[in-house]
N, C-alpha and C positions, 0 to 999 in steps of 0.2 A: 504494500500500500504506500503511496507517494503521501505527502504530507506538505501540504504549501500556507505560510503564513502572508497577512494578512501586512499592510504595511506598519497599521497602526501594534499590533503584533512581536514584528523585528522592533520597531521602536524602542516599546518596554522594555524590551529583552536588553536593547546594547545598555539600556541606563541602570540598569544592575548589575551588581557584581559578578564575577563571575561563579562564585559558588551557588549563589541561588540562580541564575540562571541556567547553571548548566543542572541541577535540580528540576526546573521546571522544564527544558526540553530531556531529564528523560523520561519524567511520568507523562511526556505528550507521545515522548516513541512506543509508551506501553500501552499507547491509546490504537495505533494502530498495530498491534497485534490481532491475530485471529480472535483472542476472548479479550476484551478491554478491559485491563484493571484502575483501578484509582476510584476514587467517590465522585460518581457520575450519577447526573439529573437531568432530566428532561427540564426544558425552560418554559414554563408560560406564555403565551399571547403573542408566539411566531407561528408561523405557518410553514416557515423553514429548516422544522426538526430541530433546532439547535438546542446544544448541550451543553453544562454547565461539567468542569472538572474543577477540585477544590482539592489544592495543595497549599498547607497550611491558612494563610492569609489573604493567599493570592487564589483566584479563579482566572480561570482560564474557559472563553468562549469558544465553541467549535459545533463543527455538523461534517457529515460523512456525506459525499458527492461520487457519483458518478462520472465520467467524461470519456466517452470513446471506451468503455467496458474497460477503464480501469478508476479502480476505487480508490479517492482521496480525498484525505481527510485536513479538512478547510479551518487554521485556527483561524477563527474573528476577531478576538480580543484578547488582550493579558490584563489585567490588574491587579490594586489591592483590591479588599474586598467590602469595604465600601464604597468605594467610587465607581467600580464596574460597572453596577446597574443601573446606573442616572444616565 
């Protein structure tokens, strides 16, 4: 499974350090595993299947796509986790 972020996404990512970042892309590569681990939710009031993963503080927004019969998994957002949802 291919794994493409999101602009706003990479952003987050370079203004952390790099111990928590490299933390949070690896519970995003255990997302696209065949069985996805981490604490995952479905999100409310999208129509776009999107899925919420919660590592520590931070959430992390995503949905699983399709394109030309290969499946990839689309991060949307990185934050803390209060700001995310606003």
């Amino acid at each position: 499974m291919e794994i493409k972020y999101s602009r706003d996404a990479i952003k987050f990512l370079s203004k952390l350090d790099k111990k928590s970042a490299e933390r949070i892309r690896n519970a995003i590569s255990k997302l696209a595993s065949s069985s996805p681990q981490g604490d995952i939710a479905t999100m409310q009031g999208y129509d776009d299947n999107r899925k919420r993963l919660r590592i520590g503080g931070w959430r992390v927004i995503f949905r699983y796509n399709k394109h030309n019969c290969i499946e990839v998994l689309f991060v949307i957002n990185i934050g803390n986790r209060g700001d995310i949802y606003k």
